[in-house]
PQR file with spaces between the fields and no chain letter, atoms N, CA, C, O and H, PARSE charges and radii, in Angstrom:
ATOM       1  N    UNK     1     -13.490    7.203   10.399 -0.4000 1.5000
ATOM       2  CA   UNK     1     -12.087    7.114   10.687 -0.0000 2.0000
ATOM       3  C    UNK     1     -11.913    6.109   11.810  0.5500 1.7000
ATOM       4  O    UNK     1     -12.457    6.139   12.913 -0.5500 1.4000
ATOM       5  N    UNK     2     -10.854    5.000   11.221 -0.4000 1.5000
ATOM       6  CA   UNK     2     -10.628    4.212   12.694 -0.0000 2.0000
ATOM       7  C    UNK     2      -9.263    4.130   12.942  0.5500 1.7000
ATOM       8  O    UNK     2      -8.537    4.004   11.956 -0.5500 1.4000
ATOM       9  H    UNK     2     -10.412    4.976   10.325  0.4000 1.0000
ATOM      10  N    UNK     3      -8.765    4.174   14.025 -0.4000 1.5000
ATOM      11  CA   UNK     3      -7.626    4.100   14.759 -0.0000 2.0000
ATOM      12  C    UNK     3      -6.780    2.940   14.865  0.5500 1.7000
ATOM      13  O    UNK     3      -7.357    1.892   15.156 -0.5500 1.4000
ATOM      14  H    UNK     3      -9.355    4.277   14.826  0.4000 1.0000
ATOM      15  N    UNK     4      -5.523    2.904   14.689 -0.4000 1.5000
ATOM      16  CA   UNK     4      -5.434    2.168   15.095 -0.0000 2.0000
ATOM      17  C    UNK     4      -3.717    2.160   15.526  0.5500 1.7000
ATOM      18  O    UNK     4      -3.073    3.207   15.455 -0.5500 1.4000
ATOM      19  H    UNK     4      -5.054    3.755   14.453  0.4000 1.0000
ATOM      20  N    UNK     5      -3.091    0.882   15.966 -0.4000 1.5000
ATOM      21  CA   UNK     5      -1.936    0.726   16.686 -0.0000 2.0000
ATOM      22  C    UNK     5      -0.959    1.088   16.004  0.5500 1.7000
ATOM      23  O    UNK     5      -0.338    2.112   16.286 -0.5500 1.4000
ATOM      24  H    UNK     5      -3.614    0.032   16.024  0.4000 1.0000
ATOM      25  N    UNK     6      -0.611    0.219   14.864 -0.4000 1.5000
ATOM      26  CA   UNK     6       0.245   -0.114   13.816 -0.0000 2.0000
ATOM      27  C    UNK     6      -0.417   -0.534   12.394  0.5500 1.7000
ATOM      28  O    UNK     6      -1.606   -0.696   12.119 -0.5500 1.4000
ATOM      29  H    UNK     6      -1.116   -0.613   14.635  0.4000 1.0000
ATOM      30  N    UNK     7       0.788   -0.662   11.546 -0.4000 1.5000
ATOM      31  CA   UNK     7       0.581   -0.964   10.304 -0.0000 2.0000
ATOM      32  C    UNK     7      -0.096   -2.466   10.303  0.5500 1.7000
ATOM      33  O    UNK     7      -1.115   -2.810    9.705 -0.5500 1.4000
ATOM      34  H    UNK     7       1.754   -0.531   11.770  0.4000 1.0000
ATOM      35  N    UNK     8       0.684   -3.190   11.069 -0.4000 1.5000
ATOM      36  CA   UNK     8       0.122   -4.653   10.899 -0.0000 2.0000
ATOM      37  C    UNK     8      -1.133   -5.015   11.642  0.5500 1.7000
ATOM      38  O    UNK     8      -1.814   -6.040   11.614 -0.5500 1.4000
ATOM      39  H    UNK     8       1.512   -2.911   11.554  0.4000 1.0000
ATOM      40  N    UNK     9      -1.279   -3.633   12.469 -0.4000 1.5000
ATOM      41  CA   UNK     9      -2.560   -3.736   12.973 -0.0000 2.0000
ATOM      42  C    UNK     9      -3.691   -3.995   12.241  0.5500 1.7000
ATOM      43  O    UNK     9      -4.429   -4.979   12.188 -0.5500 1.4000
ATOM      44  H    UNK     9      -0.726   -2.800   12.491  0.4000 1.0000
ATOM      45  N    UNK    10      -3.692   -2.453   11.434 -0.4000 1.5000
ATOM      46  CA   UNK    10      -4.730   -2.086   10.095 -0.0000 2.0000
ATOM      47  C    UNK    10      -4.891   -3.561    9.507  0.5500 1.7000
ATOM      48  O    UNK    10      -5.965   -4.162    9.538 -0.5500 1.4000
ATOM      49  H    UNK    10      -3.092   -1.653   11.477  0.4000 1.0000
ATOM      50  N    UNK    11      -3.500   -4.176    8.870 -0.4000 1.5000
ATOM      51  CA   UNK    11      -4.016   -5.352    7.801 -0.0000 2.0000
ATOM      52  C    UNK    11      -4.402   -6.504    8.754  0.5500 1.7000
ATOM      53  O    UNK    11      -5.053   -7.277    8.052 -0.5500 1.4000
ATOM      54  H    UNK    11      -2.627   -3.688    8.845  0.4000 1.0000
ATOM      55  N    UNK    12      -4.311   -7.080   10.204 -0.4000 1.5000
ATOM      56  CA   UNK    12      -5.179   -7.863   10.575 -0.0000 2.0000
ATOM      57  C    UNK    12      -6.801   -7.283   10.825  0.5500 1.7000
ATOM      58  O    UNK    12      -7.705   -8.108   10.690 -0.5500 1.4000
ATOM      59  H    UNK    12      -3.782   -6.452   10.775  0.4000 1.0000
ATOM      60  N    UNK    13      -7.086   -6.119   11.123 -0.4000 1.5000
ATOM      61  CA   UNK    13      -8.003   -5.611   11.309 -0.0000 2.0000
ATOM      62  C    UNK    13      -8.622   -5.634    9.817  0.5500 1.7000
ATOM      63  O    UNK    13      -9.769   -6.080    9.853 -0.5500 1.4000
ATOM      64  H    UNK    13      -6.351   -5.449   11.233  0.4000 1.0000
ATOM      65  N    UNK    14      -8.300   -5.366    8.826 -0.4000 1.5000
ATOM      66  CA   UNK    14      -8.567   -5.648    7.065 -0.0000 2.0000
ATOM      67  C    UNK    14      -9.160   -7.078    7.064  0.5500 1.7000
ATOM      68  O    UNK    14     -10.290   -7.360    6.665 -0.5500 1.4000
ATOM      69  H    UNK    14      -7.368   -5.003    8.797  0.4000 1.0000
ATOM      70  N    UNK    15      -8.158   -8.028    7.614 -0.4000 1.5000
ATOM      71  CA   UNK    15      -8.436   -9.499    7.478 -0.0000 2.0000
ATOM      72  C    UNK    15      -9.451   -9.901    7.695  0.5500 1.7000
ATOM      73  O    UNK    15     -10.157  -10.498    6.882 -0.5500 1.4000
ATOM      74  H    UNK    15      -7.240   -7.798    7.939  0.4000 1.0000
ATOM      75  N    UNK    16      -9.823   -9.561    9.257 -0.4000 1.5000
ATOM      76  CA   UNK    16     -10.762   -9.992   10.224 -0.0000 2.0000
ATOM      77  C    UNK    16     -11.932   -9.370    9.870  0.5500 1.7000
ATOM      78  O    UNK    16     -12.874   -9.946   10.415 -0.5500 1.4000
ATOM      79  H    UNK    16      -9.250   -9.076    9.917  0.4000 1.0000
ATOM      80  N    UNK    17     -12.388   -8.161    8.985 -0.4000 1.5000
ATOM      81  CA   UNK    17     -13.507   -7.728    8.835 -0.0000 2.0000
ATOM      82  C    UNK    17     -13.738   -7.847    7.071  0.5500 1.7000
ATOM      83  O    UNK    17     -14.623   -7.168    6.551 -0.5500 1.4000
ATOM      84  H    UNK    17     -11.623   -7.694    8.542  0.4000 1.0000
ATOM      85  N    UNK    18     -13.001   -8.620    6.364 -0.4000 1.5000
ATOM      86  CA   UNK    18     -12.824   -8.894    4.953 -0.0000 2.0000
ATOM      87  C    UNK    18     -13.253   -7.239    4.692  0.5500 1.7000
ATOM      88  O    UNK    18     -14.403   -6.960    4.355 -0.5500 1.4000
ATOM      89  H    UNK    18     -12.282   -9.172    6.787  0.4000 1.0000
ATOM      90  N    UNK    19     -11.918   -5.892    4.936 -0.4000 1.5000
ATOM      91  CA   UNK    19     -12.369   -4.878    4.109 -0.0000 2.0000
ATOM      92  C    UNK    19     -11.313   -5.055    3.455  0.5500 1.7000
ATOM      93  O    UNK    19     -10.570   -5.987    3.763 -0.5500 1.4000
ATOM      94  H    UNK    19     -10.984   -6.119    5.210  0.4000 1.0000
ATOM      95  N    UNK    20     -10.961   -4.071    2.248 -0.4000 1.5000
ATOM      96  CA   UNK    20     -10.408   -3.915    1.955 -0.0000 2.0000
ATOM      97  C    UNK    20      -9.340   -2.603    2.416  0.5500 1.7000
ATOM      98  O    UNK    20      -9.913   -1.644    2.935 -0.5500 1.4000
ATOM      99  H    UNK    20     -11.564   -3.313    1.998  0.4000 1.0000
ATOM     100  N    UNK    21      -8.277   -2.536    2.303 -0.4000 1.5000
ATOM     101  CA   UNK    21      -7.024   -1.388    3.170 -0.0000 2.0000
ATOM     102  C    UNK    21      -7.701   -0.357    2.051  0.5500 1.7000
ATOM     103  O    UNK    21      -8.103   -0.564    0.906 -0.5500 1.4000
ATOM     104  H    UNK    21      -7.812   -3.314    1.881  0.4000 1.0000
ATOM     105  N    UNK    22      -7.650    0.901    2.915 -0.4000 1.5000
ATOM     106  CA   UNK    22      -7.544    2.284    2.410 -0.0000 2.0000
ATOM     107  C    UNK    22      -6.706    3.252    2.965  0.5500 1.7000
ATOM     108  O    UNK    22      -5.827    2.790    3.693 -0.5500 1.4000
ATOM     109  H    UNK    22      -7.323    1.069    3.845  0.4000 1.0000
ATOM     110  N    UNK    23      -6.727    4.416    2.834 -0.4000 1.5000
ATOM     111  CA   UNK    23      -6.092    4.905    2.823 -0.0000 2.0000
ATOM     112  C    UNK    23      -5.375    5.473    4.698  0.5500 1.7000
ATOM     113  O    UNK    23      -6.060    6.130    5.481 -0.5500 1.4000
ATOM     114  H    UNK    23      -7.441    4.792    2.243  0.4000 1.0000
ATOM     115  N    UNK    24      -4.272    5.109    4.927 -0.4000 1.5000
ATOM     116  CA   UNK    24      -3.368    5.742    6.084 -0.0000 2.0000
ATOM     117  C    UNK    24      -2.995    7.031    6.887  0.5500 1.7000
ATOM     118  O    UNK    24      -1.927    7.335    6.356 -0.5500 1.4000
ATOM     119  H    UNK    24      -3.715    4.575    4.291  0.4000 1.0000
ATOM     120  N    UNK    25      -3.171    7.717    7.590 -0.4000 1.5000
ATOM     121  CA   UNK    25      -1.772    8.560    7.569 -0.0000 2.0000
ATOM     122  C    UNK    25      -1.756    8.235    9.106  0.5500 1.7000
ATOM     123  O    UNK    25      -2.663    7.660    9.707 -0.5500 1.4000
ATOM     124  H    UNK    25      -4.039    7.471    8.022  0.4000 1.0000
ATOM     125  N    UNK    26      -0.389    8.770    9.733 -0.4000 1.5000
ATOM     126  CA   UNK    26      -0.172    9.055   11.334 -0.0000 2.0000
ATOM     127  C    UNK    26      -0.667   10.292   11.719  0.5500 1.7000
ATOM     128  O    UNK    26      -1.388   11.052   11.073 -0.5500 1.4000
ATOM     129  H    UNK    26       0.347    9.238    9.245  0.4000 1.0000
ATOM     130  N    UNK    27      -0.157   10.434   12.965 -0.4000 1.5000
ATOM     131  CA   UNK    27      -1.156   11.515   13.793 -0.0000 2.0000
ATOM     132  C    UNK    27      -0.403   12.696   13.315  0.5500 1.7000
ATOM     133  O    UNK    27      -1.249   13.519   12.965 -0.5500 1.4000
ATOM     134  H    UNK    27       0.429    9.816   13.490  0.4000 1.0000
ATOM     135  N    UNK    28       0.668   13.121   13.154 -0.4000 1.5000
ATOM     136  CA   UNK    28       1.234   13.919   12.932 -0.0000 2.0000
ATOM     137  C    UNK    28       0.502   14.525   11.560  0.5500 1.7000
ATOM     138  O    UNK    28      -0.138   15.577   11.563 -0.5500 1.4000
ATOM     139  H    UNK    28       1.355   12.453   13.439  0.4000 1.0000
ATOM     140  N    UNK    29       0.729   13.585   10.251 -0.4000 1.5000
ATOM     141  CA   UNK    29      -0.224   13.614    9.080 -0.0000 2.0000
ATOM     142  C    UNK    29      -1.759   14.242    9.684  0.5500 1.7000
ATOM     143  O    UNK    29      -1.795   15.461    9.516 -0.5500 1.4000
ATOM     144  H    UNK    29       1.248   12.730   10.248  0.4000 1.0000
ATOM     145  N    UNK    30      -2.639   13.858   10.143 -0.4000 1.5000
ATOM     146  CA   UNK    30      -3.498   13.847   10.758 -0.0000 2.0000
ATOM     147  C    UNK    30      -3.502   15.401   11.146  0.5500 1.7000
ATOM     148  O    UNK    30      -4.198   16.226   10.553 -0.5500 1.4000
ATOM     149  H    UNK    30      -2.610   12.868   10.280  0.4000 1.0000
ATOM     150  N    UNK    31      -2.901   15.615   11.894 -0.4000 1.5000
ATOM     151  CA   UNK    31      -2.835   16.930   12.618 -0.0000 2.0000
ATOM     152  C    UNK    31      -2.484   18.109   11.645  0.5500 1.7000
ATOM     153  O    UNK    31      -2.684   19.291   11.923 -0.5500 1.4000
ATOM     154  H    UNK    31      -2.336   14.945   12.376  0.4000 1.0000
ATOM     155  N    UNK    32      -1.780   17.524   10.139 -0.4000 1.5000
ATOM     156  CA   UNK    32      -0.998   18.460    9.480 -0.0000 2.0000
ATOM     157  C    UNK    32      -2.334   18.938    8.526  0.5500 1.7000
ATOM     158  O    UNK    32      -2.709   20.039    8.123 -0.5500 1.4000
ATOM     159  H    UNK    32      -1.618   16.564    9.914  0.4000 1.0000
ATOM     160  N    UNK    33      -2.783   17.748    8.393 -0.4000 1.5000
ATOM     161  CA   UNK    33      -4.606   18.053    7.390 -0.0000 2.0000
ATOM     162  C    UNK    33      -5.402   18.419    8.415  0.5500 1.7000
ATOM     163  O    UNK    33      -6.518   18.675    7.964 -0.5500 1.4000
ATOM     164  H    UNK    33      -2.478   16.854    8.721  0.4000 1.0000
ATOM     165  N    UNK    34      -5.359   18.537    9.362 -0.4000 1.5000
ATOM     166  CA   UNK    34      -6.582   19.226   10.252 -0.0000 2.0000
ATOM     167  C    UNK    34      -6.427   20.712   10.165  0.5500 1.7000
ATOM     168  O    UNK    34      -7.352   21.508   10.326 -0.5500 1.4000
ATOM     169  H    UNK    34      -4.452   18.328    9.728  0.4000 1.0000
ATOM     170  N    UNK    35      -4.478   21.200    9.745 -0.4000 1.5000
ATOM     171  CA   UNK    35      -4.598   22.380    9.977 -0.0000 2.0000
ATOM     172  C    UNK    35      -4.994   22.906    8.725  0.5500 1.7000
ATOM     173  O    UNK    35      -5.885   23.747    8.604 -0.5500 1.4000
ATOM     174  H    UNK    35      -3.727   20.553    9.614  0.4000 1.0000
ATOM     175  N    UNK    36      -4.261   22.358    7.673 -0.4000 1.5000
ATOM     176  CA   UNK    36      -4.686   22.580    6.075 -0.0000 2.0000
ATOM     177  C    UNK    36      -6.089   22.907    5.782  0.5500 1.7000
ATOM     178  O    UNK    36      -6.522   23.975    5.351 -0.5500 1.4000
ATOM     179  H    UNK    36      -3.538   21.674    7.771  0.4000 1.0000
ATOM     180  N    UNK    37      -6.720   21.868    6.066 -0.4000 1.5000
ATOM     181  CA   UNK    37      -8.331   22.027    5.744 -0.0000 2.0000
ATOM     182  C    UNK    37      -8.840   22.329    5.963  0.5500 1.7000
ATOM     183  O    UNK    37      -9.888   22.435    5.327 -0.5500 1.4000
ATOM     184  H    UNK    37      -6.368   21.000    6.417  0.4000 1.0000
ATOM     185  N    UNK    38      -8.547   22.998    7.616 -0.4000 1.5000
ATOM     186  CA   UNK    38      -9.751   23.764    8.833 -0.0000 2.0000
ATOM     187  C    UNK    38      -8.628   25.439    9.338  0.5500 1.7000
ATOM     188  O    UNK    38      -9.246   26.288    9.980 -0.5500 1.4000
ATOM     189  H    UNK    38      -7.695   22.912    8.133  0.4000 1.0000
ATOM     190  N    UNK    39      -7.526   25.660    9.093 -0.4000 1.5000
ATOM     191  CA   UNK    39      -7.303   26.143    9.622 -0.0000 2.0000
ATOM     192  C    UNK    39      -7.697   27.708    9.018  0.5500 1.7000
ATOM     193  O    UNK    39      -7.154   28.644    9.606 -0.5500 1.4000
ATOM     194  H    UNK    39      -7.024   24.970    8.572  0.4000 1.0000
ATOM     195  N    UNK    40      -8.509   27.996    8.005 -0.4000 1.5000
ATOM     196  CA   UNK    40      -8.862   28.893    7.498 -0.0000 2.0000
ATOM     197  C    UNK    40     -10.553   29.291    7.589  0.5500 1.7000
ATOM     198  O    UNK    40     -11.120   30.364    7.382 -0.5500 1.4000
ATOM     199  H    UNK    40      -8.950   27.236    7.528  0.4000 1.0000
ATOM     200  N    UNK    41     -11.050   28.049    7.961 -0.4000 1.5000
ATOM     201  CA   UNK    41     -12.636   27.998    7.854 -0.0000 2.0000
ATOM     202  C    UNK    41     -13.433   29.270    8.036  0.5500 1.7000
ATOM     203  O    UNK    41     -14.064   29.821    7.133 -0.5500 1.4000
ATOM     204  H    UNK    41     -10.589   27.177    8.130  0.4000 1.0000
ATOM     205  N    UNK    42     -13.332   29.752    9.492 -0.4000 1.5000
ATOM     206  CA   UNK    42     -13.983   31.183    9.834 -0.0000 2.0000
ATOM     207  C    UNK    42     -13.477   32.213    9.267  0.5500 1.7000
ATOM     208  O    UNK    42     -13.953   33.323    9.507 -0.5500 1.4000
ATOM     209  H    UNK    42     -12.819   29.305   10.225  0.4000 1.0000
ATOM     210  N    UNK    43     -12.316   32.039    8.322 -0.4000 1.5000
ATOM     211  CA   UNK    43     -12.256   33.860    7.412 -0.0000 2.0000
ATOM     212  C    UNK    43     -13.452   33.962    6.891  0.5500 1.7000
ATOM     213  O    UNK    43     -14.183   32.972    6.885 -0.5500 1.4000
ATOM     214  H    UNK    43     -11.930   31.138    8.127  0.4000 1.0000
ATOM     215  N    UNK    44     -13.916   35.295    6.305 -0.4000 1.5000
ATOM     216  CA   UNK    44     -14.360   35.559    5.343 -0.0000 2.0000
ATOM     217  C    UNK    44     -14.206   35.478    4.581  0.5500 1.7000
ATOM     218  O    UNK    44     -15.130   36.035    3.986 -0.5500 1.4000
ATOM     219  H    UNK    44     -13.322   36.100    6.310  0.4000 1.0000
ATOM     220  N    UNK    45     -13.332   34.971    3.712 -0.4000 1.5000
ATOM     221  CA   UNK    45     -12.253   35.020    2.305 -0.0000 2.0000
ATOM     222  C    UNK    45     -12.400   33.539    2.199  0.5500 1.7000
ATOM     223  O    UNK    45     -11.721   33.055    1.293 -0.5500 1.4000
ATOM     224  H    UNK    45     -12.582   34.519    4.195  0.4000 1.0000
ATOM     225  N    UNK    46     -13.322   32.446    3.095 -0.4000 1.5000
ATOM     226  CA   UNK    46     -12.635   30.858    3.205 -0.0000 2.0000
ATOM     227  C    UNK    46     -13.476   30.718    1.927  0.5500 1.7000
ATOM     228  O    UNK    46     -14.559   31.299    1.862 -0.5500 1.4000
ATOM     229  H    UNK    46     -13.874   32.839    3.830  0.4000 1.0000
ATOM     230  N    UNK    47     -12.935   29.826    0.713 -0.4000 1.5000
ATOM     231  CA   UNK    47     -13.780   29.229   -0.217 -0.0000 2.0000
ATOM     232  C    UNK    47     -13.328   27.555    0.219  0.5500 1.7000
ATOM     233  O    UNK    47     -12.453   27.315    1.050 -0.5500 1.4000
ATOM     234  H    UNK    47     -12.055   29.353    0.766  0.4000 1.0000
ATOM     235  N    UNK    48     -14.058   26.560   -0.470 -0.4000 1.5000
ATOM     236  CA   UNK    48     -13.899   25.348   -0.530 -0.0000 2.0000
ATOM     237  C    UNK    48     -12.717   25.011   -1.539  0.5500 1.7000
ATOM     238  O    UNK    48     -12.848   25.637   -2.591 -0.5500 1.4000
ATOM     239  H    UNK    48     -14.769   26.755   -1.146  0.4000 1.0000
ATOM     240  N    UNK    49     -11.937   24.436   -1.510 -0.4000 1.5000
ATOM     241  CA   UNK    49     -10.956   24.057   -1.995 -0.0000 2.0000
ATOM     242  C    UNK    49     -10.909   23.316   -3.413  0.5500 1.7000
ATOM     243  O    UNK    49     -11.014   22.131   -3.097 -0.5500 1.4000
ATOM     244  H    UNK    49     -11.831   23.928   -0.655  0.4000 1.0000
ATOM     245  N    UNK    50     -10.817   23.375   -4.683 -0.4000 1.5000
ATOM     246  CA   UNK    50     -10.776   23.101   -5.471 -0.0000 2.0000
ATOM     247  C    UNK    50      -9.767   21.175   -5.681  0.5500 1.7000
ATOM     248  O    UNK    50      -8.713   20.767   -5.194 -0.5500 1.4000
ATOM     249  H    UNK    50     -10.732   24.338   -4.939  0.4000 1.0000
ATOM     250  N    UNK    51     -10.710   20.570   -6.546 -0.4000 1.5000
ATOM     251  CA   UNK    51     -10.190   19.324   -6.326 -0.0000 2.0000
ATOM     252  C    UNK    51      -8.408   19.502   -6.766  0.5500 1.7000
ATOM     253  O    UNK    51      -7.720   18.787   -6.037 -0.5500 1.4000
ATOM     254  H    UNK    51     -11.567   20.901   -6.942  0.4000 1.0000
ATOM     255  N    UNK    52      -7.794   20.105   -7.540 -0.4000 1.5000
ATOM     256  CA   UNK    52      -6.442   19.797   -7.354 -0.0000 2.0000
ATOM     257  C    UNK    52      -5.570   20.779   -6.147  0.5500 1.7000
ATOM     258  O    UNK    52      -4.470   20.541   -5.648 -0.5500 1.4000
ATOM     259  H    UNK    52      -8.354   20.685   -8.132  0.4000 1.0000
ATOM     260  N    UNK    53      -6.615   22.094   -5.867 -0.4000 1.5000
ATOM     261  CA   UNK    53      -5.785   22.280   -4.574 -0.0000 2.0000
ATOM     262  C    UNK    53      -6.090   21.236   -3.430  0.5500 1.7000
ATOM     263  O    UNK    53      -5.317   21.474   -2.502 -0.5500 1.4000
ATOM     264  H    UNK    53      -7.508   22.287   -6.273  0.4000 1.0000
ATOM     265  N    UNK    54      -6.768   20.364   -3.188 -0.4000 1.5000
ATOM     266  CA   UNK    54      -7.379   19.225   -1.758 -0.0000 2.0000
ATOM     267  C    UNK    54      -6.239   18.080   -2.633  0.5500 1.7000
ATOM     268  O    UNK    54      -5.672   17.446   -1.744 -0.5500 1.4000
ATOM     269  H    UNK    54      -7.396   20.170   -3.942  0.4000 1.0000
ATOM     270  N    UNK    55      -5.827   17.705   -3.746 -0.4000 1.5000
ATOM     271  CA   UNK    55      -4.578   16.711   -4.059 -0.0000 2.0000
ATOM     272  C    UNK    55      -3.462   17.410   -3.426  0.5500 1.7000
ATOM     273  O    UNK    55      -2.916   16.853   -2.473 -0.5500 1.4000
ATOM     274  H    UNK    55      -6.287   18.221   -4.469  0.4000 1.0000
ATOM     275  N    UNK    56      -3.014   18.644   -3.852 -0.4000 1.5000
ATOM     276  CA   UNK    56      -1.674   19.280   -3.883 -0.0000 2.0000
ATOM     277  C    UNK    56      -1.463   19.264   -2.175  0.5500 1.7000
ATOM     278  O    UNK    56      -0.343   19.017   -1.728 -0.5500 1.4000
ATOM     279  H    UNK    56      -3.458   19.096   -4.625  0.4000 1.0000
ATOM     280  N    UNK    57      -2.716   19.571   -1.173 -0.4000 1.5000
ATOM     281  CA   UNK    57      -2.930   19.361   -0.039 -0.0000 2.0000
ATOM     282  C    UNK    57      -2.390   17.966    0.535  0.5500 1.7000
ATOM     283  O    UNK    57      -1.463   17.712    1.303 -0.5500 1.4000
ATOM     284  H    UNK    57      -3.626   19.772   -1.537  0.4000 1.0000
ATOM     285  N    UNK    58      -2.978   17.458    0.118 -0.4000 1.5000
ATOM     286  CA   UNK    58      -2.589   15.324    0.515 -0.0000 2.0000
ATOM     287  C    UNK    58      -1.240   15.394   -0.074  0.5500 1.7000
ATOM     288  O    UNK    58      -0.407   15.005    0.745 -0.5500 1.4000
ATOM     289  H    UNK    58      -3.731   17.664   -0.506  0.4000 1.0000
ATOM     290  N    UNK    59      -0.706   15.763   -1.241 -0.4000 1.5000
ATOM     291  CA   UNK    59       0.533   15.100   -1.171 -0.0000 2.0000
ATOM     292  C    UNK    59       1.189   15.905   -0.642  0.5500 1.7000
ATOM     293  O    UNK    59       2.159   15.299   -0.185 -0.5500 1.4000
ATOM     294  H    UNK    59      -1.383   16.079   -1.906  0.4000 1.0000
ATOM     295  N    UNK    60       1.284   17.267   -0.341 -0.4000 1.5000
ATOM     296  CA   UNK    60       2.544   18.246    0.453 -0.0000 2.0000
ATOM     297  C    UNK    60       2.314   17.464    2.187  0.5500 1.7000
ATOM     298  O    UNK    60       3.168   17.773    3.018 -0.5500 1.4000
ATOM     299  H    UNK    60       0.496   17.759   -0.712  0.4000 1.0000
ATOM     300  N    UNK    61       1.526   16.797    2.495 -0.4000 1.5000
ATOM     301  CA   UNK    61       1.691   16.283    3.622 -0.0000 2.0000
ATOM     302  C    UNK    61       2.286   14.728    3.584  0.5500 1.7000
ATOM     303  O    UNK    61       2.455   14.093    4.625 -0.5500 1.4000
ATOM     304  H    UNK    61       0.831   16.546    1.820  0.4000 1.0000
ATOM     305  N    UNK    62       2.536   14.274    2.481 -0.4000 1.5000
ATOM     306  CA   UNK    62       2.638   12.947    2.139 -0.0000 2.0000
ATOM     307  C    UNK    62       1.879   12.020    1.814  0.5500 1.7000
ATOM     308  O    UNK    62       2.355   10.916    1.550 -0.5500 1.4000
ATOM     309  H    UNK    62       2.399   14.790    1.635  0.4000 1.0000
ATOM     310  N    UNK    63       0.282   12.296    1.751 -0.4000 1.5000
ATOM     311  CA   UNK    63      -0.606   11.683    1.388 -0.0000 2.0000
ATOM     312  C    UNK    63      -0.976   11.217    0.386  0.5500 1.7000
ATOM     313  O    UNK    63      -2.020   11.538   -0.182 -0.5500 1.4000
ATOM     314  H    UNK    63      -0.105   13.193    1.966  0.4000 1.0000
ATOM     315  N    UNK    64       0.111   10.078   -0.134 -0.4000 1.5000
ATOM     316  CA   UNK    64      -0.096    9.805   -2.057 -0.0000 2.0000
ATOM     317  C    UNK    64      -0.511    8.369   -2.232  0.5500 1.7000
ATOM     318  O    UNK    64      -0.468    7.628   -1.250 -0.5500 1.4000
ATOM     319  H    UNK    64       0.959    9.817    0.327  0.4000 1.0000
ATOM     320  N    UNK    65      -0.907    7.916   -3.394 -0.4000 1.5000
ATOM     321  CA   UNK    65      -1.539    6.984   -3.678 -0.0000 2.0000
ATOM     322  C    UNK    65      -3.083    6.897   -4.633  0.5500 1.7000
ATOM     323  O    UNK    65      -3.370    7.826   -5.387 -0.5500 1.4000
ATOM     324  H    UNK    65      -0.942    8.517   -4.192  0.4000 1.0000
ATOM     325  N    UNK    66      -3.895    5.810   -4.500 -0.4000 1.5000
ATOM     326  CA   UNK    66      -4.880    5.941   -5.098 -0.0000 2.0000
ATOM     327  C    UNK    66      -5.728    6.443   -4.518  0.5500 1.7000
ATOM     328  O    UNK    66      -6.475    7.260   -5.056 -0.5500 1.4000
ATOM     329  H    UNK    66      -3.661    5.055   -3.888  0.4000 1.0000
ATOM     330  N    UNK    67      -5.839    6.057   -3.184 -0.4000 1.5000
ATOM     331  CA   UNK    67      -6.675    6.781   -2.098 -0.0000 2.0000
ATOM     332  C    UNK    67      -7.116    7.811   -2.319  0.5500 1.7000
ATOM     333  O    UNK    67      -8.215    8.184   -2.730 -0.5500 1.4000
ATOM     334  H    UNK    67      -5.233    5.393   -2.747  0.4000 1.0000
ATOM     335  N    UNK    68      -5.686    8.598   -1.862 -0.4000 1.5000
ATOM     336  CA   UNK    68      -5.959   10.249   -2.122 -0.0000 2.0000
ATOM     337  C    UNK    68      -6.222   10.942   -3.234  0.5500 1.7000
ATOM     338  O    UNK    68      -5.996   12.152   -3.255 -0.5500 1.4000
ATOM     339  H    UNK    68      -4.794    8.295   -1.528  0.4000 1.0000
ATOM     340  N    UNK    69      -6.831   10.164   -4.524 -0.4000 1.5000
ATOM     341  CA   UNK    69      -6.640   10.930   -5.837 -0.0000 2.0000
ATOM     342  C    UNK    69      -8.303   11.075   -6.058  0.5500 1.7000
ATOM     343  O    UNK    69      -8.990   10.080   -6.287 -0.5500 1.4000
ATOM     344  H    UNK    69      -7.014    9.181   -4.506  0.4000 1.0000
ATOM     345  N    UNK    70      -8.939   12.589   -5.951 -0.4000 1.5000
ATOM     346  CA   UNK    70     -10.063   12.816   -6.204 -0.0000 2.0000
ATOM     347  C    UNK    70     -10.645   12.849   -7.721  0.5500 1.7000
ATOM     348  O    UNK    70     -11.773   12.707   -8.192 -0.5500 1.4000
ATOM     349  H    UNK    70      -8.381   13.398   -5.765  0.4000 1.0000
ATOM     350  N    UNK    71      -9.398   13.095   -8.254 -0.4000 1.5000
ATOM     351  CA   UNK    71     -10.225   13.241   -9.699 -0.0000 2.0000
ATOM     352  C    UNK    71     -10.481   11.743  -10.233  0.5500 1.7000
ATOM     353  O    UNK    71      -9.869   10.693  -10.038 -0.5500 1.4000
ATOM     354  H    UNK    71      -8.481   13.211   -7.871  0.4000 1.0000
ATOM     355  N    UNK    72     -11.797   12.106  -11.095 -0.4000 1.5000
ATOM     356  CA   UNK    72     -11.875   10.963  -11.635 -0.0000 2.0000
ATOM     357  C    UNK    72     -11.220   10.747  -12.649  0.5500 1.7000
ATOM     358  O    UNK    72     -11.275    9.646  -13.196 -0.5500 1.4000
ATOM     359  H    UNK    72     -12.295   12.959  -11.253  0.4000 1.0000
């Protein structure tokens, strides 16, 4: 994961290291999947998340695109 300022940040930072852009979110996003994905871990009851519940996850936070699409 790298950080960064802004949007136009990311795509000079893309430029300058010839990657290609992937996938975004802000901190807020960020913070909203930290609680999603971790905020259950230590139950007893925690299973791993099934690939369309970890989609339904990314997009109820706004996380859409190709990026976020696990299935093949």
């Amino acid at each position: 994961m790298l950080l960064f300022r802004s949007e136009p940040h990311v795509g000079r930072w893309c430029a300058q290291w010839n990657r290609p852009r992937g996938g975004t979110l802000n901190l807020e996003q960020g913070w909203q999947l930290a609680q999603e994905w971790y905020g259950d871990r230590l139950s007893p009851q925690w299973r791993a998340k099934t690939v369309v519940e970890a989609e339904a996850s990314f997009a109820a936070i706004g996380l859409v695109g190709e990026f976020w699409k696990l299935a093949g």
